[in-house]
N, C-alpha and C positions, 0 to 999 in steps of 0.2 A: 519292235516289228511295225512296220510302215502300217496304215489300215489300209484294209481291202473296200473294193465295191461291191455294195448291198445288191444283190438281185433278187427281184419277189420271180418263185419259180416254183408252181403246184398244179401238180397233178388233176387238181378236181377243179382247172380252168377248160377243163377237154371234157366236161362233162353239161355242160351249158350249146345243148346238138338240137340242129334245123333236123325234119323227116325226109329233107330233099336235098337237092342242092340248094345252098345259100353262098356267098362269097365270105359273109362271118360264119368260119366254120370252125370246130377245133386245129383241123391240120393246120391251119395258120399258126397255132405254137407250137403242136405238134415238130414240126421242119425246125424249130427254133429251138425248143428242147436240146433235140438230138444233136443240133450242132451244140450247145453245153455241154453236153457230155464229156468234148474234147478238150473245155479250156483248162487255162489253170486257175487251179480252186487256191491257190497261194495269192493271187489275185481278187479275189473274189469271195463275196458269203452270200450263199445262197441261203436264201428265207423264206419262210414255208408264211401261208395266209392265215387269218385269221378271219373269225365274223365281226362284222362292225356292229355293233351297238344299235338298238332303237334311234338313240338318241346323235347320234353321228353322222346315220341317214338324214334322221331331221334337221342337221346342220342347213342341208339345200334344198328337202324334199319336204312335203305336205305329207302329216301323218296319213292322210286318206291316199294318198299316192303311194305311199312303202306299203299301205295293209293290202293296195288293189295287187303290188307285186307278189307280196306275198302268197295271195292266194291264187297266182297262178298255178303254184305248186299242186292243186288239185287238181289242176289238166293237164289231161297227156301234151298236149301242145296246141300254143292260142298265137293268133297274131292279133299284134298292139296297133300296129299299121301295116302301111302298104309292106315297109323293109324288115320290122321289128317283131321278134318272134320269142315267146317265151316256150320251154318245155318242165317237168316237174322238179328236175334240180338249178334251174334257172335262178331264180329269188338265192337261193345257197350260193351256186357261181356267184353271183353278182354284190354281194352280200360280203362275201370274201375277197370278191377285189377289193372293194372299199377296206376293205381291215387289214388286207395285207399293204395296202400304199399307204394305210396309217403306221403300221408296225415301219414300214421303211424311212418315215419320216420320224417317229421316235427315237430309232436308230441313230439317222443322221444329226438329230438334235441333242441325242446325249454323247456322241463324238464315235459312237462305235464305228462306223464308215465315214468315206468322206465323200462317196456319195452315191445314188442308189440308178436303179432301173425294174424298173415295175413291170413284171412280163405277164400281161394278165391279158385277160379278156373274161366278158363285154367290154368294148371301149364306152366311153362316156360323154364327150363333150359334145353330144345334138341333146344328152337329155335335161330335159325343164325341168322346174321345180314339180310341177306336177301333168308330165308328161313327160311318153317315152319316145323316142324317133332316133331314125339313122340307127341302127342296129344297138342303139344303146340305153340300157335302163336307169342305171345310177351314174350319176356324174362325179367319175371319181376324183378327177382334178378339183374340182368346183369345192368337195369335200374337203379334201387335203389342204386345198389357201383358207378355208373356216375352218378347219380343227388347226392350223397352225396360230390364225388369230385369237379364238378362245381359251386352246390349251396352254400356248406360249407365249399367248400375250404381244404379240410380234404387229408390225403398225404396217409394214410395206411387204408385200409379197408382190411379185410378177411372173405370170402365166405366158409362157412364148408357147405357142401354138403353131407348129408347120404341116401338117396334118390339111392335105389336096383341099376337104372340105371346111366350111367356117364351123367353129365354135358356137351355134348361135345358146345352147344350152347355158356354156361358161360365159359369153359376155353375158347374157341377161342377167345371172347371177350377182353380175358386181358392178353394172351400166349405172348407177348411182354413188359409188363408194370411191373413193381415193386410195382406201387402204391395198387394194389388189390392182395393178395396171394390168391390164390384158392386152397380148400382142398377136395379132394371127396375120398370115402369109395367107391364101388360099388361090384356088381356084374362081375366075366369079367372073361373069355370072355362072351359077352352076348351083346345085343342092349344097344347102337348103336355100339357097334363092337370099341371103343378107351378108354383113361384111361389107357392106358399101363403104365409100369414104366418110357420107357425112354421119356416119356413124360410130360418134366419138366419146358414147354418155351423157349423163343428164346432172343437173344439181351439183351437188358436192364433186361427182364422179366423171366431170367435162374433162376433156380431155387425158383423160388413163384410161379410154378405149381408143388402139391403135390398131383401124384393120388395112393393109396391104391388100388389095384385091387384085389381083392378078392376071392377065388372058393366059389360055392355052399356049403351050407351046413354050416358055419359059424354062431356063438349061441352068446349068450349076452357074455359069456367072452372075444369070440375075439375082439366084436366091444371095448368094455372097455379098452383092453390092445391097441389096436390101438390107441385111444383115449387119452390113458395117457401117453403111451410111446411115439406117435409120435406130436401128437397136441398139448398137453400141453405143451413140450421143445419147438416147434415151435414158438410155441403164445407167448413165454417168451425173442425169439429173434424179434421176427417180432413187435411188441409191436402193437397192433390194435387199431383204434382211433374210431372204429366201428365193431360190429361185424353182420354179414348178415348171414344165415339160410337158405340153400336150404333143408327143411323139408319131406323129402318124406319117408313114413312108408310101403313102398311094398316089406323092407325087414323082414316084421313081416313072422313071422312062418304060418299065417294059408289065407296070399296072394296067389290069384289067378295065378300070373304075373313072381313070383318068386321065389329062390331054397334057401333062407336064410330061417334062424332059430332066428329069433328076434323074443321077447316078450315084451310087455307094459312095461316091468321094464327095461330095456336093456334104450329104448327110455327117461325114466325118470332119469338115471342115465348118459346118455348122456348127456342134459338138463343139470343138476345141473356141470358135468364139462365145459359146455361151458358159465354158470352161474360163474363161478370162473375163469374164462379165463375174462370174462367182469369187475367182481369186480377187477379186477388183471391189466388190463390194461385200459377199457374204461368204467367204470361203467354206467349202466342202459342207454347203448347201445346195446342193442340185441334184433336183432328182427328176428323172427321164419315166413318164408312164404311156407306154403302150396305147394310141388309138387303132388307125386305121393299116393297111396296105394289104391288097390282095393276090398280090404272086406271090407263092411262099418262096420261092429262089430268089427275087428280090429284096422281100424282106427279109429273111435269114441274111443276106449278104450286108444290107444296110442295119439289122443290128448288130452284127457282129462290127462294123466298121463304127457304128459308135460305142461299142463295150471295149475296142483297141482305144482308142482315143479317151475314155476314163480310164484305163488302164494306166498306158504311159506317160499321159500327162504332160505331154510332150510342145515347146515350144516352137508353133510351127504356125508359119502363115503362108496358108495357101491361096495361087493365083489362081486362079481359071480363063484371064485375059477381061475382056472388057463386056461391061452387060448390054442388053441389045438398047436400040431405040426407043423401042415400048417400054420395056425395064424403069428405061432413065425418066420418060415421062412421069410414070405411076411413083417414082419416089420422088419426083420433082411437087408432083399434087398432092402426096402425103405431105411431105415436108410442110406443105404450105399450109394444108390444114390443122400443120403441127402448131405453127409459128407461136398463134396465139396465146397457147397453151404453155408452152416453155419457160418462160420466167416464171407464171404461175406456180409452176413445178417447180422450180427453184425457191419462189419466196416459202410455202410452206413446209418445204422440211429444214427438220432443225439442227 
C-alpha cells in the first residue's frame, strides 16, 4: 500500500479563543476541518497532537519564557502585545502544536508517511526565544529543524517560509548556524519591519539566511520566478536532509492582512516545486506547517490545493507567463547578495 499523507488535525486547536474579535481565531481551522471531512482518508492519516516536553520547548525557548506561558493558564485572558493574546487553555493549545509537528516529523522519519501537513494553530514563526509576537507563542517550525538536529542527528535542514509576513522569530533562531538555511518570500516593508536583503546571518551562519523582500502587489508569476530562480539553484547547493514549511497563505489576493496578489494555484505550484526539491535531495521529507492567512474561503481553498498536490504527486510544471519588473529586480539583487556565498556553500558540504 503506497503511504499516505500525515495530517496533524485536533480538535483542542479551536480552543486557544480571543473574547472579541481577532483575525487568529479558531474558525480559521474550523472552515478547514470541515473541508476534511470530505477528503480521502485512503490518501491521508490524520494525527491527533500531542504535548511537547519541557525540554522540546526548551529546544528554542528560555525556561523563564515557557513558565511565563504557562502561567497564563491562570487568566481568564491576557495580552502579551499589541496582537498576541493568551486565554487559560492557550499554554495546552500551543503546547500541542509543538508535539503534534513533532509526532509528524517522527512519522516522517521512520517512513510511515511520505510526508505531513501540520494543521495547527497558534502559528509560530514572529515568536523569539523569549518573546511572543504576531499572534504567535511557541515557534513551532524553529522547534521542529532542533528536534530534527538533536534527535536525528541530521547536519542540513531548510526552512522555506512563504507566509505575507517575515519569519523574524525563525531566522533569529538560526542567523549563526549553517546547519538550518532559512528562506522567506514576504512582504516588506510591512510587520514586523525586518527580512531586509542585507540580512543574510552572522559567523558560521553568513550566508544560509535568504530573505526575498518583496513590494505589495506581487501575483503568482512572481512568487514562481522567485522560487525557481532562487530556491531551486539554492536547494541544489545546500543539499537538504529535511525540508521544513513555514506555510502561511495571507499572501492570497483576497486576505484581509495583506497587499499580495496570490491565488490557490500560485500556492499549488509552489508545493509541487518544493515536492522536487525533496525528491531531489531528501525524499518524502516535507512537511507543510500552518502560519498565517485570514480569509477562511481563501485559506480553505489554498490548503486544499496543496493537500491535492501531496496527494498526486504529480509531474507538473506550471506557467503563469512572465514575472513583472519589480519581481526581476529583487531577484536580480538577491542573487547578487547570493553570489558570494555560493561556492562557500558548495566547498563545505561533503
Amino acid at each position: 500500500m503506497e503511504m499516505r499523507i500525515g495530517v496533524l488535525k485536533d480538535e483542542i486547536f479551536l480552543e486557544h479563543t480571543p473574547p472579541d474579535y481577532h483575525p487568529e481565531n479558531p474558525q480559521r481551522l474550523r472552515e478547514v476541518y470541515r473541508f476534511l471531512e470530505g477528503m480521502d482518508e485512503g490518501s491521508f492519516l490524520f494525527v491527533a497532537s500531542r504535548m511537547a516536553k519541557e525540554e522540546e520547548l526548551c529546544l528554542n525557548h528560555e525556561v523563564s519564557y515557557v513558565e511565563s506561558i504557562r502561567k497564563t493558564a491562570e487568566a481568564p485572558f491576557k495580552w502579551l502585545d499589541a496582537d498576541t493574546y493568551t486565554c487559560p487553555r492557550s499554554f495546552e493549545v500551543a503546547s500541542r502544536a509543538v508535539g503534534g509537528l513533532l509526532r509528524l516529523i517522527d512519522l516522517i522519519m521512520d517512513g510511515s508517511i511520505r510526508a505531513g501537513f501540520a494543521l495547527l494553530r497558534p502559528p509560530g514563526h514572529h515568536a523569539e526565544r523569549s518573546r511572543a509576537m504576531g499572534f504567535c507563542l511557541f515557534n513551532n517550525v524553529a522547534i521542529g529543524a532542533l528536534y530534527l538536529l538533536e534527535a536525528y542527528g541530521l547536519e542540513r535542514v531548510m526552512i522555506v517560509d512563504f507566509d505575507l509576513h517575515h519569519g523574524n522569530g525563525t531566522q533569529g533562531s538560526f542567523y549563526d548556524s549553517r546547519k538550518v538555511l532559512y528562506f522567506s518570500t514576504h512582504q516588506y516593508p510591512y510587520y514586523p519591519g525586518t527580512g531586509g536583503y542585507d540580512e543574510i546571518g552572522v559567523g558560521e551562519g553568513a550566508g544560509f539566511t535568504v530573505n526575498v523582500p518583496l513590494r505589495a502587489g506581487m501575483g503568482d508569476a512572481d512568487y514562481l520566478c522567485v522560487f525557481k530562480e532562487i530556491l531551486l539553484p539554492l536547494s541544489d547547493l545546500y543539499r537538504p536532509q529535511f525540508l521544513l514549511v513555514s506555510a502561511g497563505f495571507d499572501a492570497h489576493m483576497d486576505d484581509p492582512l495583506g497587499g499580495m496578489r496570490l491565488t490557490e494555484r500560485a500556492y499549488a505550484a509552489m508545493a509541487q516545486l518544493l515536492l522536487r526539491i525533496s525528491k531531489a535531495h531528501c525524499p518524502s521529507r516535507l512537511l507543510f506547517c500552518l502560519e498565517g492567512g485570514y480569509n477562511m474561503e481563501a485559506l480553505t481553498r489554498s490548503v486544499a490545493a496543496v493537500l491535492e498536490e501531496l496527494r498526486q504527486d504529480r509531474p507538473w510544471e506550471p506557467s503563469f507567463g512572465d514575472a513583472s519588473a519589480e519581481a526581476r529586480r529583487t531577484i536580480e539583487r538577491v542573487k547578487a547578495g547570493l553570489n558570494p556565498f555560493f561556492g562557500s556553500l558548495g566547498e563545505h558540504l561533503p
